[in-house]
N, C-alpha and C positions, 0 to 999 in steps of 0.2 A: 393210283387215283388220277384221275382227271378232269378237266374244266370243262369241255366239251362233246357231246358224243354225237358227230354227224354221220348216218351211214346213206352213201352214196345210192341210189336203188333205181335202176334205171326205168323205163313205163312197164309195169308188169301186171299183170293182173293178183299175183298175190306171194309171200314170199313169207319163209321161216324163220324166225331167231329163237334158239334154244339151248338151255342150258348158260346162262349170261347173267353175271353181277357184276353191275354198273355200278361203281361208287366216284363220288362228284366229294373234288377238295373243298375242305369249309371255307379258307381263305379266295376261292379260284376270283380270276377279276374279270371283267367284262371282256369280249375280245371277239376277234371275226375269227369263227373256224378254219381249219387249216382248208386250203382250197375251195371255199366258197366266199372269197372276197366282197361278193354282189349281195349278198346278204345281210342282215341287221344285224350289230353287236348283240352276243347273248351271254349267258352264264348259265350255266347248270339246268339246261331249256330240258333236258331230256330228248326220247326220238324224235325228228321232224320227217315227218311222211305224209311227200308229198306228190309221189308218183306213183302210187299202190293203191290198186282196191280195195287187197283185201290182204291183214298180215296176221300171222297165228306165234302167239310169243308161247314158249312152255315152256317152264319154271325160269324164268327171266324177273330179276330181283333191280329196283333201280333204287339207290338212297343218296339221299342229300342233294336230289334233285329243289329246285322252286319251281312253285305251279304242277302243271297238269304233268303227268308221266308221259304226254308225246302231243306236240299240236301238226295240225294239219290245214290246208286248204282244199280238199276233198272231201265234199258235204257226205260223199256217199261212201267213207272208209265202213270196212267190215274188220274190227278187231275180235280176233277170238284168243280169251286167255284161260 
């Protein structure tokens, strides 16, 4: 289990995650992900994708996330699931 799931993803135009069950500890506490210091404390934020246009998850399972299953600042993501 884990508190955090950041995946690093460099400017791409689009990229895979498959086959993945993400489970978030109930207890996890708030905390800066491992190597993104410059970022907001979070908790069980789920994906952050924020250099992708376009990502295709297949059979990718997330639980005991809070909020949304991935935020972004890319008005123009293309999620296919």
């Amino acid at each position: 289990m884990i508190t955090n799931i950041i995946i690093k993803i460099e400017k791409s135009d689009s990229r895979l995650i498959n086959n993945a069950l993400i489970t978030f500890k109930k207890d996890a506490g708030e905390g800066y992900p491992a190597m993104m210091s410059f970022v907001e404390k979070c908790s069980k934020k789920g994906f952050v994708l924020n250099n992708v246009d376009k990502i295709v998850l297949i059979n990718v399972k997330m639980d005991g996330n809070i909020g949304d299953y991935y935020v972004t600042n890319n008005p123009n993501l293309e999620l296919i699931r």
